[in-house]
C-alpha positions as CSV (number, residue, x, y, z in Angstrom):
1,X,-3.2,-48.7,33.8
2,X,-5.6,-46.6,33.2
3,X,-7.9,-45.7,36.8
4,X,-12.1,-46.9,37.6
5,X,-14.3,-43.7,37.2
6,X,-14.9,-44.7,40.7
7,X,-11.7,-43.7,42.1
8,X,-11.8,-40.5,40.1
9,X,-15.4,-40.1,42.1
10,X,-13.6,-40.7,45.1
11,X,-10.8,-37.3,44.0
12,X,-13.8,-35.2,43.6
13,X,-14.7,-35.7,47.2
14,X,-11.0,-35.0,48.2
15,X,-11.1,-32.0,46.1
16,X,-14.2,-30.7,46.9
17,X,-14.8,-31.6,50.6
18,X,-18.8,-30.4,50.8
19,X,-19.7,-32.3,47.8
20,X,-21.0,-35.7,47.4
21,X,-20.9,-37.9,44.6
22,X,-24.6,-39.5,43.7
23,X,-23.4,-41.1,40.4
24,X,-20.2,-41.2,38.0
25,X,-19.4,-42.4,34.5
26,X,-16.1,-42.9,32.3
27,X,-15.7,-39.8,30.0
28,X,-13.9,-39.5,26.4
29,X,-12.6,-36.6,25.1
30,X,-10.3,-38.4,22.7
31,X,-6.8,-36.5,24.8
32,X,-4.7,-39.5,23.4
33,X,-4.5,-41.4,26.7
34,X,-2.8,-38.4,28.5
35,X,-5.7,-38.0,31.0
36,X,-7.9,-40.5,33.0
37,X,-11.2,-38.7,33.0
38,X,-14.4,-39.2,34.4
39,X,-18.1,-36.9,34.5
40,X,-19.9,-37.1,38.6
41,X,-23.0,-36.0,39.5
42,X,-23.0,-33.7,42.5
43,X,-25.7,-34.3,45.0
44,X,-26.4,-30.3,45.0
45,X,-27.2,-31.0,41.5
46,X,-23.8,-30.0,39.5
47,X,-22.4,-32.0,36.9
48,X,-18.4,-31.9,37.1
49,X,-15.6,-33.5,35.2
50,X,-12.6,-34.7,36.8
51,X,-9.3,-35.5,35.0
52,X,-6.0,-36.6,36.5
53,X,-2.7,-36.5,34.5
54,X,-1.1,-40.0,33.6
55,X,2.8,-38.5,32.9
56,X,4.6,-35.4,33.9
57,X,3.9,-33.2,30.2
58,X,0.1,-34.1,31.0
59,X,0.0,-32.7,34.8
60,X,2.0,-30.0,33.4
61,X,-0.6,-28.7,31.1
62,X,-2.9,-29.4,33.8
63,X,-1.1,-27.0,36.0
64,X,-1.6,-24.5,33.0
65,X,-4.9,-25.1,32.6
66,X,-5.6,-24.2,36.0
67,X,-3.3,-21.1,36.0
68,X,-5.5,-20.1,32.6
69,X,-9.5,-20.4,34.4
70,X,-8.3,-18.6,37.0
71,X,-7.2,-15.7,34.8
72,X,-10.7,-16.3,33.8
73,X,-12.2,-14.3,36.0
74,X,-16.8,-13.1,36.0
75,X,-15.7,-9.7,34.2
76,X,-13.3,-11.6,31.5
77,X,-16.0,-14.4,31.0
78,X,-19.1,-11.5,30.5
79,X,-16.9,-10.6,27.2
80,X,-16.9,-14.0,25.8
81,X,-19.8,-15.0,23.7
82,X,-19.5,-18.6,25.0
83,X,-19.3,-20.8,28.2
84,X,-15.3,-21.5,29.5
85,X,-14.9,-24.2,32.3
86,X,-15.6,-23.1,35.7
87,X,-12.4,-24.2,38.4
88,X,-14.0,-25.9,41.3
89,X,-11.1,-27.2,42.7
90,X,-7.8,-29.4,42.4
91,X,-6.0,-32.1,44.6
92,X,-3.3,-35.0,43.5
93,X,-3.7,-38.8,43.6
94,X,-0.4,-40.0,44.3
95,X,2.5,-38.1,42.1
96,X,-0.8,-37.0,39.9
97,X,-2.5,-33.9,39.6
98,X,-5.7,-34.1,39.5
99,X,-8.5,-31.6,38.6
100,X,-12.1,-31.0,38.8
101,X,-14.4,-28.3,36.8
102,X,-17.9,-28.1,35.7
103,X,-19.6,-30.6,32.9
104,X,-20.3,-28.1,29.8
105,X,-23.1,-29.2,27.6
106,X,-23.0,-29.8,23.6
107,X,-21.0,-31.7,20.9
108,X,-18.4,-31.4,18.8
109,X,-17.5,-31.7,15.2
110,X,-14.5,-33.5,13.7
111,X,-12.5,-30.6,11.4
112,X,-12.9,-32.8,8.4
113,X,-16.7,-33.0,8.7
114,X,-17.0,-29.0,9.6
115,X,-19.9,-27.9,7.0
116,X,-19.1,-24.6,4.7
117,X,-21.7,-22.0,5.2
118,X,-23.3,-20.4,7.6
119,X,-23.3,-22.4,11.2
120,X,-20.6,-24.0,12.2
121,X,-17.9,-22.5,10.6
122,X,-18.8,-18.7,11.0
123,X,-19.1,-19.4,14.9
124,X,-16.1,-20.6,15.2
125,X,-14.8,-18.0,13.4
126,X,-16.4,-15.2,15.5
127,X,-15.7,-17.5,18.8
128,X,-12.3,-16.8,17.5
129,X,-12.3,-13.1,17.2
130,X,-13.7,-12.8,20.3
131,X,-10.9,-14.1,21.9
132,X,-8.2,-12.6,20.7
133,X,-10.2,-9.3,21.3
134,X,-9.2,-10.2,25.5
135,X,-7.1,-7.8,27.2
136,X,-3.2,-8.8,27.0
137,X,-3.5,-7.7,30.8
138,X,-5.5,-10.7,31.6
139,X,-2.3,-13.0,30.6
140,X,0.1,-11.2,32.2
141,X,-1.5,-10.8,35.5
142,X,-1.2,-14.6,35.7
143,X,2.7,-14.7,34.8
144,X,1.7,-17.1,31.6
145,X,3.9,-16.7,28.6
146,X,3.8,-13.5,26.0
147,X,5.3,-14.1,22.7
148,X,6.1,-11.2,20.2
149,X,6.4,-11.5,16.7
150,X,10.3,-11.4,16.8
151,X,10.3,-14.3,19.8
152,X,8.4,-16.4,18.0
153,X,10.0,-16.3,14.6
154,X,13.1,-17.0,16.8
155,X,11.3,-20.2,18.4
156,X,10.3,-21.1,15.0
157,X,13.5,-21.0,13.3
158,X,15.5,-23.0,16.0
159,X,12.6,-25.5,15.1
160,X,13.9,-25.8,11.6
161,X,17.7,-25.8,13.4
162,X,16.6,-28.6,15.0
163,X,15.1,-30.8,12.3
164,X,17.3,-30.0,9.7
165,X,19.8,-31.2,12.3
166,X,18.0,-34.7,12.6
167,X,18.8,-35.1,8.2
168,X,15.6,-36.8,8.1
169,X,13.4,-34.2,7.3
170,X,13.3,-33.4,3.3
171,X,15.8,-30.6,2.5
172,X,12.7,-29.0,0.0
173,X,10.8,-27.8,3.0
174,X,13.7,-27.1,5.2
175,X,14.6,-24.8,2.3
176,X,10.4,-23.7,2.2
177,X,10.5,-23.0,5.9
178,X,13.7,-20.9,5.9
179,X,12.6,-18.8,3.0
180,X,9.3,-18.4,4.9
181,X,11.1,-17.4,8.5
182,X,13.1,-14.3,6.7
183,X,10.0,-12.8,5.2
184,X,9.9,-10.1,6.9
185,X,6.0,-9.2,6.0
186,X,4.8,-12.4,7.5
187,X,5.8,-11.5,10.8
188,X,4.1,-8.7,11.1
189,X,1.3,-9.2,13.1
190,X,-0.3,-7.9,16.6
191,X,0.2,-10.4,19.3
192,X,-3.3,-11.4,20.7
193,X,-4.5,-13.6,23.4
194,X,-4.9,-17.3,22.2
195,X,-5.5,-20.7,23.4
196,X,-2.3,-21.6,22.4
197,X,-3.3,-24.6,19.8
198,X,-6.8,-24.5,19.3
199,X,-8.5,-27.8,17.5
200,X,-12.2,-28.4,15.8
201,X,-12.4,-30.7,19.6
202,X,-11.9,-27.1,22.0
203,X,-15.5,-26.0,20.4
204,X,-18.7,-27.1,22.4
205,X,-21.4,-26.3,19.9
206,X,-25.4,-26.9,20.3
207,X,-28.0,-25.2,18.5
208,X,-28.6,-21.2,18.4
209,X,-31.1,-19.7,16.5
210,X,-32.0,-23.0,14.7
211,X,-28.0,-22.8,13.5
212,X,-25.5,-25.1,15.1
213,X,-23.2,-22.6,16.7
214,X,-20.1,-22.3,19.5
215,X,-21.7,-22.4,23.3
216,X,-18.2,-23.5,25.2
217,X,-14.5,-23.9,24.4
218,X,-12.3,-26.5,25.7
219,X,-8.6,-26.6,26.3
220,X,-7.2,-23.8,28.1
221,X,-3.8,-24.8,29.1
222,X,-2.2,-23.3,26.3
223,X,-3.7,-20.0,27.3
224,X,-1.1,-16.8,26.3
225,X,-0.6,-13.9,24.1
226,X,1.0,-14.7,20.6
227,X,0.2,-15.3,17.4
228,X,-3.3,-15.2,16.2
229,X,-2.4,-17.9,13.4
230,X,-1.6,-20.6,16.0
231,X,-5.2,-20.8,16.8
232,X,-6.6,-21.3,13.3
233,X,-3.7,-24.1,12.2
234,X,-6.0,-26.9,12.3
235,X,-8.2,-25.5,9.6
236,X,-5.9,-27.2,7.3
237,X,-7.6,-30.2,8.5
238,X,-10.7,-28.4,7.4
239,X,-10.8,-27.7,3.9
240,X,-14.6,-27.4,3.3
241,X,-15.2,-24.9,6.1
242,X,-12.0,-23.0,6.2
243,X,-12.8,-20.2,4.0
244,X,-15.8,-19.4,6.2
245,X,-13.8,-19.7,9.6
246,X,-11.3,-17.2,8.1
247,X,-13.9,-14.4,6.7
248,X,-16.1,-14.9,9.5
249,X,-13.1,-14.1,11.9
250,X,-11.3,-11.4,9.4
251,X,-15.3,-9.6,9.8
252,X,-15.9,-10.3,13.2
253,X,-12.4,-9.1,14.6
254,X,-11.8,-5.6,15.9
255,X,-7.4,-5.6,15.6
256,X,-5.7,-4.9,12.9
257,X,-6.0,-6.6,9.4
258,X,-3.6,-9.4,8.8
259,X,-3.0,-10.0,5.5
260,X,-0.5,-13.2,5.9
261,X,-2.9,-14.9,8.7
262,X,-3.5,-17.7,6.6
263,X,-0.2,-18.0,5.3
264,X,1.2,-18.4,8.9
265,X,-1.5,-20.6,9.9
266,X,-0.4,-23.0,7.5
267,X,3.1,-22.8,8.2
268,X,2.2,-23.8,11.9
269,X,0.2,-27.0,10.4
270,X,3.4,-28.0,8.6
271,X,5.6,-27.3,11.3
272,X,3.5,-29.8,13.7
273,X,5.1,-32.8,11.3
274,X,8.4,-31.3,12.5
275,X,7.5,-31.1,16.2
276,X,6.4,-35.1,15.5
277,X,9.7,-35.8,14.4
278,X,11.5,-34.0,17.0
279,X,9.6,-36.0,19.5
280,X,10.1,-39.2,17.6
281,X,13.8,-38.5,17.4
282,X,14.3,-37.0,21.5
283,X,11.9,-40.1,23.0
284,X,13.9,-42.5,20.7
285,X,11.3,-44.2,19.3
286,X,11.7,-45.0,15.6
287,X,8.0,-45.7,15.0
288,X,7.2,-42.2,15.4
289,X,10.3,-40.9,13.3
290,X,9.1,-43.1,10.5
291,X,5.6,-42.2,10.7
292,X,6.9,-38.2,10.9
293,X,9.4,-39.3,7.6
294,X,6.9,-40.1,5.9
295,X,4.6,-37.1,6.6
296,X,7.2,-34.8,5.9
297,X,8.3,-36.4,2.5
298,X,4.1,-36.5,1.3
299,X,4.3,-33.1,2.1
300,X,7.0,-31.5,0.4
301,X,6.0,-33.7,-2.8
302,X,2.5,-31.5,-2.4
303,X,4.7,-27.9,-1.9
304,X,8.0,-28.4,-1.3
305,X,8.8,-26.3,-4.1
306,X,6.0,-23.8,-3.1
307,X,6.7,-20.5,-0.9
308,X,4.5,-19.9,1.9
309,X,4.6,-16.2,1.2
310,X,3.0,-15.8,-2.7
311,X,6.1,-13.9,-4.8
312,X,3.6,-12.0,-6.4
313,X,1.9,-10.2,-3.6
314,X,2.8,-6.7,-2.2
315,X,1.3,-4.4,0.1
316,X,1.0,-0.6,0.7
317,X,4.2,-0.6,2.6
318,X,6.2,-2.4,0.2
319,X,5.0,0.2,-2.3
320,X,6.0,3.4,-0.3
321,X,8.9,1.8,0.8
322,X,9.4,1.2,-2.9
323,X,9.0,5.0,-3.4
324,X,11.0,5.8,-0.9
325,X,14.2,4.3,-2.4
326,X,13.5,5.6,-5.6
327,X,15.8,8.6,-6.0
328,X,14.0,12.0,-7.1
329,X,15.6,13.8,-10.3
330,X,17.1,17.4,-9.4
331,X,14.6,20.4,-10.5
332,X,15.8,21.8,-13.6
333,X,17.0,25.5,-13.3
334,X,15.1,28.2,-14.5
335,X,16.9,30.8,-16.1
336,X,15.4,34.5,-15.8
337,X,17.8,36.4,-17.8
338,X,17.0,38.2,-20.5
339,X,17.3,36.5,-24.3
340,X,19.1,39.1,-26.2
341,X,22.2,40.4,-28.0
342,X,21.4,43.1,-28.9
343,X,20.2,45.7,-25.7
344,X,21.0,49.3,-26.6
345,X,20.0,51.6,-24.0
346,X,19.9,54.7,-26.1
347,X,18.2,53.1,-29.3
348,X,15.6,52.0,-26.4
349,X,15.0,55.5,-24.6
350,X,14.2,56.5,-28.4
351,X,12.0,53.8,-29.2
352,X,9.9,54.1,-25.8
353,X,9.9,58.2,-26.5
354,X,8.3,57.1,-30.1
355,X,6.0,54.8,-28.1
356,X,4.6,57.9,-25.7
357,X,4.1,60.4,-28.7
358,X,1.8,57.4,-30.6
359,X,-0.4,57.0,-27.7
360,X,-1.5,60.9,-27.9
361,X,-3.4,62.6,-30.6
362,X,-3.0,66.4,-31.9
363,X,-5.0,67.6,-28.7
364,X,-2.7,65.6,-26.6
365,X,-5.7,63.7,-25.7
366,X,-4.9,60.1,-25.2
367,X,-5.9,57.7,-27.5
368,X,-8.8,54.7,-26.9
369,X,-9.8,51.6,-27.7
370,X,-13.1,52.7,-28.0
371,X,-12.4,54.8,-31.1
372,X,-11.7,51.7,-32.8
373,X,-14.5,50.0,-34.8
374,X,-14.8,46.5,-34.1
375,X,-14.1,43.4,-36.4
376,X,-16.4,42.3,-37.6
377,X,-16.4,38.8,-37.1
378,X,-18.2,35.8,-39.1
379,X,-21.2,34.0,-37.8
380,X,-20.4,30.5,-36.5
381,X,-23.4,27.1,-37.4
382,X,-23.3,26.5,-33.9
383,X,-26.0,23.9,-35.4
384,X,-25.4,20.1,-36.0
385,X,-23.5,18.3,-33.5
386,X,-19.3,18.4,-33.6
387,X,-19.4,15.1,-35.5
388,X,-22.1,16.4,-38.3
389,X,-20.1,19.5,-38.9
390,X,-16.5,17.7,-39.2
391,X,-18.3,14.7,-41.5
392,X,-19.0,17.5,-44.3
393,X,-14.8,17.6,-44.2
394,X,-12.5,15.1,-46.7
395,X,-9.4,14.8,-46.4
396,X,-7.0,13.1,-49.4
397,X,-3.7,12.3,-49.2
398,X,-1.4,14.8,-51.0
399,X,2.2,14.8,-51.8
400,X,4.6,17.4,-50.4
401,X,4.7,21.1,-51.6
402,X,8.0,21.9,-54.2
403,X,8.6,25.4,-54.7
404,X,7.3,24.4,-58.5
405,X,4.2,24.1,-56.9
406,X,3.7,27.1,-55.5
407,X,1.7,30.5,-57.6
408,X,4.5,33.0,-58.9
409,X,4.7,36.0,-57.0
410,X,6.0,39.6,-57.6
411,X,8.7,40.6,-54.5
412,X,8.0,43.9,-52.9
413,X,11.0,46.1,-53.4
414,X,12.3,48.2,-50.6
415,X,11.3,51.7,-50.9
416,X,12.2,54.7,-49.1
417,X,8.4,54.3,-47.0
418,X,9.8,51.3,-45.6
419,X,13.1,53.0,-44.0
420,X,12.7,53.9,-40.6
421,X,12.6,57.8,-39.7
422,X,15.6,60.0,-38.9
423,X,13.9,61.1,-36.0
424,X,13.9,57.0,-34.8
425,X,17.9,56.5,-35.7
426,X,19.2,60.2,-34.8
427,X,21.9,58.9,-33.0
428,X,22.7,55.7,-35.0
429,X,25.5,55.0,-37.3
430,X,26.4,52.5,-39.9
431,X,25.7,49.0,-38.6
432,X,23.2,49.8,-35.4
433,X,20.6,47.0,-35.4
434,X,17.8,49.6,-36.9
435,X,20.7,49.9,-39.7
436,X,21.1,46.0,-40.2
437,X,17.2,45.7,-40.1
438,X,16.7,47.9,-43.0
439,X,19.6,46.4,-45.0
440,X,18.7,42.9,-44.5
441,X,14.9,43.5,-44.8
442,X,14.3,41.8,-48.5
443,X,10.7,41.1,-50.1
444,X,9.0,38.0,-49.8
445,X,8.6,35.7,-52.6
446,X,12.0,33.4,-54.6
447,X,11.7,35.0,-58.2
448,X,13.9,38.7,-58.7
449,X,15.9,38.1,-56.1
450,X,18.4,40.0,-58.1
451,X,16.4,42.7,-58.6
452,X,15.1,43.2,-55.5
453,X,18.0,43.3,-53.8
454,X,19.5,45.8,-56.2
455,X,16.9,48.1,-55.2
456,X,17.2,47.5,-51.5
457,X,20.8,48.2,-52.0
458,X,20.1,51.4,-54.1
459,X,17.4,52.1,-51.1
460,X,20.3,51.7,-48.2
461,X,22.7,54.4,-49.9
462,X,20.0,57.0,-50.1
463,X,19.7,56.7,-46.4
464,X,22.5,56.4,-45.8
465,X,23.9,59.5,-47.8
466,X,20.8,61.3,-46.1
């Protein structure tokens, strides 16, 4: 049976003795029956709220929530850009905890009826930010719980342990969820301080710069350091403003980008059909297991089939990992010997000794460059454009040359000029290379060939007979 706002007036006084109590009313905040609340006027002019826990789970979080404002400390609250509740102070009625902070002002907005734009939806995204931006050192000061990636991809898998256990959940998402849990590029993330299970009711908004915008958060017992996406699950509830909340957080955030934050986040929301079942299914009551069944089998119908990680995306460190296993081919050698067959050292001293004597003239004066007259060379149109000059050009296709094709010409017969000097093959014998060059050396052209090489033949014996 749920308790009179007057004998919540009458905890305030027990937990704050100096106060009085001038007037009290019954207060909703829609918690699902797990708190008896009720907002008091304060004769020194405050405005307080006062909730006491109707089951053990409810005092529990109220415990929590009381551990979390007093991690709250003036410095902390100056780096928030809205109000969090004040602790004034705590008793018990009865078993009961009971617990009593100051009345924030503003209204709230159901997730469905969150506008797109700018107003709601990019304050709450900032709000958001903001939070997460909190020291870790402000959670662990106060012993409350600090997740990592790996723990809570280990919670989240014995989850799916646990409700594939029950055979009630559909084996589609069971088979979603596991695929999803050994992704390794979804879990990596920076752990962050959170609320722990934010909801469109833990934002207080009012107006701010003639735009509705976050003035207060709610709901603080879930207060630790773990996953950013926890907080944003509920925007799957949301889907007119959930594009906005997630750029306006992704630009008003100072960590490190999270390319899978959505992803996660909607993971979570899924998951909380599980966590209905489980309870369902542990409490015994088959009402709630139905209502979970059903749930879980709309869903998977929607994306059972789905993965919550796209296939086709990739990231810079897939990519270098990617080069990384891709084995290098070995450098080709170079080889710096030397392409011959036919090195002679003495025919080269001779050559090189040919080489020096060239280079001087009678006097013994070296010869120049200079003494040579240029080439002339032809006057290029640099006028017209590239495309003027190549259009005066045609081009038609022609068939292949045939030696029948080609003008008649006369070959050049070897002659005794040709032959290399005495002087040049002094040392040489029959079948040197400067030999073989002279023997082989024929004229150019395919008609005579007899001829010609009768008198390169006739040619060869008179140097060699010389």
């Amino acid at each position: 049976m749920a308790r009179s706002p007057l004998t919540l007036a009458a905890t305030v006084t027990s937990a704050l003795p100096q106060a009085a109590v001038v007037a009290v009313r019954s207060l909703t905040e829609g918690a699902g029956g797990r708190y008896d609340s009720a907002a008091a006027d304060l004769d020194d002019g405050r405005r307080v709220v006062v909730r006491v826990a109707v089951d053990a789970d409810a005092s529990a979080d109220l415990a929590a929530e009381t551990r979390a404002l007093r991690a709250l400390t003036p410095g902390v609250r100056r780096l928030l850009p809205f109000r969090a509740p004040e602790l004034l102070g705590e008793t018990s009625l009865g078993p009961d905890r009971v617990l009593v902070v100051d009345l924030l002002d503003g209204y709230r907005v159901d997730a469905a009826h969150i506008p797109a734009g700018r107003g709601v939806a990019t304050s709450i995204g900032s709000a958001l930010a903001a939070l997460h931006a909190l020291p870790v050192s402000i959670v662990r000061t106060e012993g409350l719980p600090v997740r990592t990636p790996a723990q809570a991809r280990d919670e989240i898998t014995r989850l799916i342990d646990r409700v594939e256990g029950t055979r009630r959940a559909p084996a589609a998402l069971i088979a979603r969820w596991r695929r999803a849990v050994t992704a390794e590029e979804l879990w990596r993330f920076e752990s962050a301080v959170i609320l722990g299970g934010a909801s469109a009711a833990s934002f207080l908004l009012d107006e701010i710069d003639d735009a509705p915008g976050v003035v207060g958060v709610l709901e603080w017992h879930g207060l630790q350091v773990g996953d950013p996406a926890i907080d944003l699950q509920w925007l799957a509830g949301a889907p007119e403003a959930a594009d906005d909340v997630f750029e306006a957080y992704g630009s008003a955030s100072g960590r490190a980008p999270d390319s899978l934050l959505r992803e996660r986040a909607r993971m979570y929301a899924e998951l909380e059909f599980a966590r209905w079942l489980m309870h369902g299914v542990e409490s015994g009551d088959e009402s709630i297991v139905a209502d979970a069944v059903d749930l879980l089998e709309s869903l998977a119908t929607g994306v059972g089939h789905d993965d919550v990680v796209p296939r086709a995306s990739s990231s810079v460190d897939e990519a270098l990992a990617l080069l990384d296993r891709t084995p290098q081919a070995p450098a080709s050698p170079v080889d710096t010997s030397m392409h011959t067959d036919t090195y002679d050292p003495e025919e080269l001293s001779a050559w090189l000794a040919d080489d020096a004597e060239d280079s001087t003239d009678p006097t013994g004066t070296p010869s120049s460059d200079e003494s040579v007259p240029p080439v002339p060379v032809e006057a290029v149109d640099e006028t017209g454009t590239d495309a003027e000059r190549w259009s005066d050009l045609t081009f038609a296709e022609t068939a292949p040359l045939t030696d029948d094709d080609l003008p008649p010409r006369t070959p050049a017969p070897i002659t005794e000029a040709d032959l290399p000097s005495r002087r040049d093959v002094a040392n040489d014998v029959a079948g040197s290379d400067a030999a073989r060059r002279a023997a082989t050396r024929t004229a150019e052209g395919p008609d005579d060939e007899a001829e010609a090489q009768r008198a390169s033949d006739a040619a060869l014996r008179r140097w060699l007979a010389d």
